[in-house]
C-alpha positions as a Markdown table, in Angstrom:
| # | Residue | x | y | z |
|---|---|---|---|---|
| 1 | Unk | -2.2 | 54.5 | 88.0 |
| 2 | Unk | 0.2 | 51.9 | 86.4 |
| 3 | Unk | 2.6 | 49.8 | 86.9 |
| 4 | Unk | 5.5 | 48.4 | 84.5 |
| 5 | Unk | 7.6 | 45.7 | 85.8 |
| 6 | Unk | 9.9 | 45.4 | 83.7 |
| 7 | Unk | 11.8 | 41.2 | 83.6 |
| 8 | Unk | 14.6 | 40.0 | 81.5 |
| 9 | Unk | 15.9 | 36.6 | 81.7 |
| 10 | Unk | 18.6 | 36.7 | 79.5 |
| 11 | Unk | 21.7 | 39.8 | 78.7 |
| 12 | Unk | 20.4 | 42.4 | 77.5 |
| 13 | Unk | 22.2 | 44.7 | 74.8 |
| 14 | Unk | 20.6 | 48.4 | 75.9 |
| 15 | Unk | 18.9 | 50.3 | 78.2 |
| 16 | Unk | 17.3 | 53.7 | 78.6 |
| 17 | Unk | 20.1 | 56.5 | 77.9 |
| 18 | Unk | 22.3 | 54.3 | 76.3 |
| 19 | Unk | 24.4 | 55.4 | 73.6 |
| 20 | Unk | 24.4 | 54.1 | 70.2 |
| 21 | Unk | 28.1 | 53.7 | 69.5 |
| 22 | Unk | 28.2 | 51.7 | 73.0 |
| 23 | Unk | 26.0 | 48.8 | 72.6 |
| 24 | Unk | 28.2 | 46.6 | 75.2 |
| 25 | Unk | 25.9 | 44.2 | 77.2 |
| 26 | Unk | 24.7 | 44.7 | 81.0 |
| 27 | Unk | 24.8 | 42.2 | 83.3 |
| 28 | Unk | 21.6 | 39.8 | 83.9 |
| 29 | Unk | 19.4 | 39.8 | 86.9 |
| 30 | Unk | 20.9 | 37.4 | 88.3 |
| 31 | Unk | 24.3 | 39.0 | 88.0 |
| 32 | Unk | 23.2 | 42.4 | 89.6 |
| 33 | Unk | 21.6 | 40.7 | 92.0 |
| 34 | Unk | 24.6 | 39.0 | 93.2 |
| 35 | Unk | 26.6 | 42.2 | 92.9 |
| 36 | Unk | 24.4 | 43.5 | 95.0 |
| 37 | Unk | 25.1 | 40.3 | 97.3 |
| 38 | Unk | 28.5 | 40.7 | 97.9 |
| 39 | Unk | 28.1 | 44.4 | 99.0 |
| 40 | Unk | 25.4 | 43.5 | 101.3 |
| 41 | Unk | 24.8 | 40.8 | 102.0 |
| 42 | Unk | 22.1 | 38.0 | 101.3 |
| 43 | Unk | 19.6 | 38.6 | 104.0 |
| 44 | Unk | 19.5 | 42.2 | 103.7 |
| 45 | Unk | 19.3 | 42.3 | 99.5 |
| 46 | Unk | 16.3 | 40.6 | 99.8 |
| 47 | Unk | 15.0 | 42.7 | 102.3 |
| 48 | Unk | 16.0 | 45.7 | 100.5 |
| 49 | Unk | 14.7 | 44.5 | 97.2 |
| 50 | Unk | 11.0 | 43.6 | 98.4 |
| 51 | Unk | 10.6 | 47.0 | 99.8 |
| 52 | Unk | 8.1 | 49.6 | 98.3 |
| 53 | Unk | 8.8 | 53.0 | 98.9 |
| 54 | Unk | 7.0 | 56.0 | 97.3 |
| 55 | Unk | 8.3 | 58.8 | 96.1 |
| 56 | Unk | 5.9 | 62.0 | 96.5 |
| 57 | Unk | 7.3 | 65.1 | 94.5 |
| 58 | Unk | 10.2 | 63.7 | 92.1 |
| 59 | Unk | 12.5 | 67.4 | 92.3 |
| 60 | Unk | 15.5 | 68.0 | 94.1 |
| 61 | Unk | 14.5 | 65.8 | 97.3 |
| 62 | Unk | 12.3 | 63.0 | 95.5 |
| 63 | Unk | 15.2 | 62.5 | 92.1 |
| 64 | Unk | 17.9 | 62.3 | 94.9 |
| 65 | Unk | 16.1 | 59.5 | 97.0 |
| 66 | Unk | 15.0 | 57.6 | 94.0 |
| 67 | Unk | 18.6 | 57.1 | 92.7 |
| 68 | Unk | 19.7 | 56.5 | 96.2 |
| 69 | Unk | 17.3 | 53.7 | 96.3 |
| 70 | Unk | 17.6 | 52.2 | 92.8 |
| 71 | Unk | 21.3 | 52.3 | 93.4 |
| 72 | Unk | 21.1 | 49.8 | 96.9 |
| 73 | Unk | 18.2 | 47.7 | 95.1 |
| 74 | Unk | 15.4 | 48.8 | 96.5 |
| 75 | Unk | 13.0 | 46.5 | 93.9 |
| 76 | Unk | 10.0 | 48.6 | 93.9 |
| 77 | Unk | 9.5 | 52.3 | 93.2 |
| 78 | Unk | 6.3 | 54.2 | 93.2 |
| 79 | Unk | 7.4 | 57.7 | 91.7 |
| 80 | Unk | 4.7 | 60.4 | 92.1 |
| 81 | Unk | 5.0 | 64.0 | 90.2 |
| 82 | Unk | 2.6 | 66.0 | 87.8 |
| 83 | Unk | 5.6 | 68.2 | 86.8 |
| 84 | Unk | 8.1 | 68.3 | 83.8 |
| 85 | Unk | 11.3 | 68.9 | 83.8 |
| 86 | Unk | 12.6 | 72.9 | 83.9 |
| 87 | Unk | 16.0 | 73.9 | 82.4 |
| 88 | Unk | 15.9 | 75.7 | 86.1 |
| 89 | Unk | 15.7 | 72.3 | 88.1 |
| 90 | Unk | 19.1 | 71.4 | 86.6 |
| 91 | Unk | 21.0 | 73.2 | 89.6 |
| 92 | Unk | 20.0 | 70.6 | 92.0 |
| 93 | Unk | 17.7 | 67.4 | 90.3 |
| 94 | Unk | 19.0 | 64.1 | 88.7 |
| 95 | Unk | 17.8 | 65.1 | 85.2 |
| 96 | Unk | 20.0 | 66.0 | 82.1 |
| 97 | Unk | 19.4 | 68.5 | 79.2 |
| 98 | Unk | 18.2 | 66.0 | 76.7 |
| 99 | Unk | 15.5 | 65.6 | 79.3 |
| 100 | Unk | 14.2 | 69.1 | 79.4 |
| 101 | Unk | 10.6 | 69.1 | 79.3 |
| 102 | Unk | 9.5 | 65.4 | 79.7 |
| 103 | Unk | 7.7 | 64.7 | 82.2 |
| 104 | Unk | 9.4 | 63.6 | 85.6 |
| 105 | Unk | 8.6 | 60.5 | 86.0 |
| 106 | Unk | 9.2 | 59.2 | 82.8 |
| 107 | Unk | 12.5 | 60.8 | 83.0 |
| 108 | Unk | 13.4 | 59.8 | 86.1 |
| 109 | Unk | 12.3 | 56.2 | 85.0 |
| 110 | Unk | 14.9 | 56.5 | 82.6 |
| 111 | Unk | 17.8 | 57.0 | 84.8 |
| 112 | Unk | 16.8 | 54.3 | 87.3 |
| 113 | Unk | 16.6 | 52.1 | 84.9 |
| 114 | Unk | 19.7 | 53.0 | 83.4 |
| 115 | Unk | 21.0 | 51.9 | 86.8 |
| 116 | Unk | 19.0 | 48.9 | 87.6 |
| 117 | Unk | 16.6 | 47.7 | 84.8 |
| 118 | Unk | 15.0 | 44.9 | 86.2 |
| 119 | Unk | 13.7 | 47.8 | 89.0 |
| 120 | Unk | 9.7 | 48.1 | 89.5 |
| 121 | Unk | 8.5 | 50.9 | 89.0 |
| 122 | Unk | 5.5 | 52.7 | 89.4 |
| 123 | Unk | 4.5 | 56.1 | 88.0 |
| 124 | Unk | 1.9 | 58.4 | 88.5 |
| 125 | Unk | 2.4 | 61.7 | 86.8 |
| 126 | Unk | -0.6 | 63.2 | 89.0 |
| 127 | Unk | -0.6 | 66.5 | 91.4 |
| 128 | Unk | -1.0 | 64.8 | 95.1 |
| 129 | Unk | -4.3 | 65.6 | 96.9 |
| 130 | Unk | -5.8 | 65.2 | 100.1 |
| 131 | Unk | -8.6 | 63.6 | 98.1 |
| 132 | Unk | -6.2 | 60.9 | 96.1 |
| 133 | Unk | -4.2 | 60.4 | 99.1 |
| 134 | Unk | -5.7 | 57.0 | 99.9 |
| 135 | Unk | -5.7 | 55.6 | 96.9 |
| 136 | Unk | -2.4 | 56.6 | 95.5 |
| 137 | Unk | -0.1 | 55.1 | 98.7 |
| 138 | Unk | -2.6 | 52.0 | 99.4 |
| 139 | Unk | 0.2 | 49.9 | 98.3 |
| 140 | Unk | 3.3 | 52.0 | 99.6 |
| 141 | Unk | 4.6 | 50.7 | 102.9 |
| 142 | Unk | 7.1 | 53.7 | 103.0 |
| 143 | Unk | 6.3 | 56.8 | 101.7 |
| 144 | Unk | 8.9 | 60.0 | 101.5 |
| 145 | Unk | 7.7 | 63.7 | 101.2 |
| 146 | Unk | 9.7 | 65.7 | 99.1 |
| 147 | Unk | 7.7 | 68.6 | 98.2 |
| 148 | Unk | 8.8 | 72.6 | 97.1 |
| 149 | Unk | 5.4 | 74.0 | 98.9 |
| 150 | Unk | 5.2 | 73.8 | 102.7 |
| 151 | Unk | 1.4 | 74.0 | 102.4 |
| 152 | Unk | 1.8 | 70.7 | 100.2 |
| 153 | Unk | 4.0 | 68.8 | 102.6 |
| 154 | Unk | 1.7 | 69.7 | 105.6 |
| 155 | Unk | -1.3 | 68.8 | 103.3 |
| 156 | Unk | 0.4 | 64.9 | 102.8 |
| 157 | Unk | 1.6 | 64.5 | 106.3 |
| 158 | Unk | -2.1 | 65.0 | 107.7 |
| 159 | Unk | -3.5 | 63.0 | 104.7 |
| 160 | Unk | -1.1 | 60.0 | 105.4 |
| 161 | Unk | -0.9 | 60.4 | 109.4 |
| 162 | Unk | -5.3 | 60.4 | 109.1 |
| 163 | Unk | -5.5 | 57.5 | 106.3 |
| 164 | Unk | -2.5 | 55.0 | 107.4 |
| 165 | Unk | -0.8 | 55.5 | 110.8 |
| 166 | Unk | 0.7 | 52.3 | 110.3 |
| 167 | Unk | 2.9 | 53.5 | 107.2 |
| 168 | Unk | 6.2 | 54.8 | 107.9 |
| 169 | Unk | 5.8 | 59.1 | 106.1 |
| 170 | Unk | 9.7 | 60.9 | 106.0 |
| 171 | Unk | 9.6 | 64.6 | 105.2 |
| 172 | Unk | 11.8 | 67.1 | 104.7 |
| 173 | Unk | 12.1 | 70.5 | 106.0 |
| 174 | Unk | 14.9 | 73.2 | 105.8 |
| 175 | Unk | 17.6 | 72.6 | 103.2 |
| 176 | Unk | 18.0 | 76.0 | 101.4 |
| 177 | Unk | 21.3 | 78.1 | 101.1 |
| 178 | Unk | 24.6 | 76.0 | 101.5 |
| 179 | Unk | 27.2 | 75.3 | 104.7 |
| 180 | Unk | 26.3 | 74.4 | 108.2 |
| 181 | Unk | 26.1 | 70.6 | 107.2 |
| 182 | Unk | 25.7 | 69.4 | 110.3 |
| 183 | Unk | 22.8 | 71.1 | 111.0 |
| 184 | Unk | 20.5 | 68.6 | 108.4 |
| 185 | Unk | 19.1 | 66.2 | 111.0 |
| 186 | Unk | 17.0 | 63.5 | 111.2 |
| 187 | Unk | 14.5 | 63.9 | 114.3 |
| 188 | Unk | 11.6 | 61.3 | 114.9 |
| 189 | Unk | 8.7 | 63.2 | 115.5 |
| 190 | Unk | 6.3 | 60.3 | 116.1 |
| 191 | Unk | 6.2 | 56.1 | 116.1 |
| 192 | Unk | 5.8 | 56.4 | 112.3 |
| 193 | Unk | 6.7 | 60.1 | 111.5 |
| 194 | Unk | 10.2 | 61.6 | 110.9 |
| 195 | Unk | 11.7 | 64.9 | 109.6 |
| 196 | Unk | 14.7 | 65.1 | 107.8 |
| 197 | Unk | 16.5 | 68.8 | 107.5 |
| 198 | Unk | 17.4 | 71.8 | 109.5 |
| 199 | Unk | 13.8 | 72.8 | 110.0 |
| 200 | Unk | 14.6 | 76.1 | 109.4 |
| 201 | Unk | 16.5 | 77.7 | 106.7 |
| 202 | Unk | 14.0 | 79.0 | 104.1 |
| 203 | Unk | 14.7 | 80.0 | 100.4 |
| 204 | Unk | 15.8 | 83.4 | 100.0 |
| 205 | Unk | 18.0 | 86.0 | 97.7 |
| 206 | Unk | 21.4 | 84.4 | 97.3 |
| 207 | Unk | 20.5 | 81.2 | 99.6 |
| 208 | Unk | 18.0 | 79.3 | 97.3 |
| 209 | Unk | 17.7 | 75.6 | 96.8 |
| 210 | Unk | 21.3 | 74.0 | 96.1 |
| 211 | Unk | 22.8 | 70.8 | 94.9 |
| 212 | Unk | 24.6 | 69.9 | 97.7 |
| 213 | Unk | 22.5 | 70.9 | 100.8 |
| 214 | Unk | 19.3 | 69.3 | 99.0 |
| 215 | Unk | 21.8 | 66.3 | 98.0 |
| 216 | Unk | 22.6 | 66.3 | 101.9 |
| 217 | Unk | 18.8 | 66.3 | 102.8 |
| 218 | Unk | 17.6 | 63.8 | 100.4 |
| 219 | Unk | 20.4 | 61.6 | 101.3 |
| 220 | Unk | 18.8 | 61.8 | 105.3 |
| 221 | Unk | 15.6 | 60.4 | 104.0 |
| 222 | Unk | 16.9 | 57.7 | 101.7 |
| 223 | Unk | 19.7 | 56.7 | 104.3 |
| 224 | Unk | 16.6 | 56.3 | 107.5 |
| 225 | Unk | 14.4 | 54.6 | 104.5 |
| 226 | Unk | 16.6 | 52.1 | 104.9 |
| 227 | Unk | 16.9 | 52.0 | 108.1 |
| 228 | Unk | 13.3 | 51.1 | 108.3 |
| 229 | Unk | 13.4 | 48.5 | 105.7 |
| 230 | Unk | 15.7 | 46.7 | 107.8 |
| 231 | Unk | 15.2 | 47.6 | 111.5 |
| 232 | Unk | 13.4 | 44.6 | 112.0 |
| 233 | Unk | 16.0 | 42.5 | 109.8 |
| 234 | Unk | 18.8 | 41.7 | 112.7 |
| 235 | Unk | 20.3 | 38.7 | 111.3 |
| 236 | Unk | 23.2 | 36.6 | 111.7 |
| 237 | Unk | 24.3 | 38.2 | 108.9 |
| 238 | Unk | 24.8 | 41.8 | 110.1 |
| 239 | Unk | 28.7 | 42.8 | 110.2 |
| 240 | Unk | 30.3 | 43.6 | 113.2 |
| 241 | Unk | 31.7 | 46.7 | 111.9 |
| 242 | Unk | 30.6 | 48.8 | 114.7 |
| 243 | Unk | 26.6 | 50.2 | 115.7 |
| 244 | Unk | 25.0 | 53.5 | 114.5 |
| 245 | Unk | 22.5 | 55.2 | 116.5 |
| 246 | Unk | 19.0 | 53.9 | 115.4 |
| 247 | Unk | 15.8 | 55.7 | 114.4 |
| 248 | Unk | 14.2 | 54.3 | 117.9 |
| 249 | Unk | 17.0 | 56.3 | 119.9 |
| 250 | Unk | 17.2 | 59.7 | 118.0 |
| 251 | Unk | 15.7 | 62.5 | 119.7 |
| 252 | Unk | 12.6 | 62.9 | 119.6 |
């Protein structure tokens, strides 16, 4: 395992993915930090940006919630996926052509980066085991399942469930085909243990894996990451722009 934090004190003049005829400079630290401020708030940025939440299986599900994350300023980022990326996952995952056949989390480093350079992020381009369960997610406080193989996901959620209770796991099941929107749900299934999806639609003929179903899913486990980052961050802060049910009161 590794970790590259990656600091800059002063404007840069690139970052990954940027084009060579546009060498215009991005904004500081500091500046993106405060960016960040004004759409959120003070109290919450910083609760946001200490946060770690790993990412286990970087494909339709895992790409989507990264970028979700990076994009709010969620600081640190454990990204977990032996694969590399398949002209086929382009239907559905955050990579690009030019990225076809790098590995997944290097390219997916790329494009958070691209969005928020002074992100941490760590990578492990490993296939997840029961065995390298405990010491892959030590760190992890948050840790969202977005595996293709059912066997896989049910493999993780007993690993993490037996290993660390105390963690907060969010998987995903049931997000093939496309329509029925409403029917991707996010059900708590224990204190620490929630499922994001429709729980039953399955890939098949004509109804396989699609951009804006999985989009939908993902976005159900990024959005209640969130909510779990700051559930315990009621602050004087917090606008009075109306309540939202919370993970506490969804059914269960």
């Amino acid at each position: 395992m590794r970790t590259e934090q990656y600091k800059q004190q002063d404007r840069k003049t690139a970052i990954p993915g940027q084009r060579p005829d546009n060498p215009a400079a991005i904004p500081t630290r500091e500046e993106l930090q405060q960016a960040l401020i004004r759409r959120h708030t003070g109290t919450v940025q910083h609760r946001l940006a200490k946060a770690r939440v790993a990412v286990a299986g970087l494909g339709g599900l895992g790409s989507n919630i990264a970028v979700s994350l990076a994009r709010i300023g969620v600081g640190h980022l454990h990204l977990i996926d032996f694969d590399r990326v398949d002209i086929t996952n382009l239907n559905r995952q955050q990579y690009f052509i030019h990225q076809i056949d790098m590995a997944k989390t290097e390219a997916l480093s790329e494009i958070l980066l691209a969005i928020n350079p002074y992100l941490t992020i760590q990578k492990d381009a490993v296939r997840i085991t029961k065995e390298n369960v405990p010491a892959l997610f030590q760190n992890d406080t948050y840790i969202c399942e977005a595996f293709d193989v059912p066997e896989n996901k049910a493999m993780l959620a007993e690993a993490v469930l037996e290993h660390f209770p105390e963690k907060y796991l969010i998987a995903a099941s049931g997000m093939a085909g496309y329509g029925n929107s409403n029917a991707i749900r996010t059900r708590k299934i224990s204190s620490h243990f929630y499922l994001c999806g429709d729980e039953t639609s399955e890939v098949c003929e004509g109804r396989g894996l699609m951009a804006p179903r999985v989009a939908l899913c993902a976005a159900h486990q990024a959005n209640l990451a969130v909510e779990l980052i700051l559930k315990q961050a009621e602050t004087k802060e917090r606008p009075s722009c109306g309540s939202f049910p919370s993970a506490r009161k969804r059914e269960e």
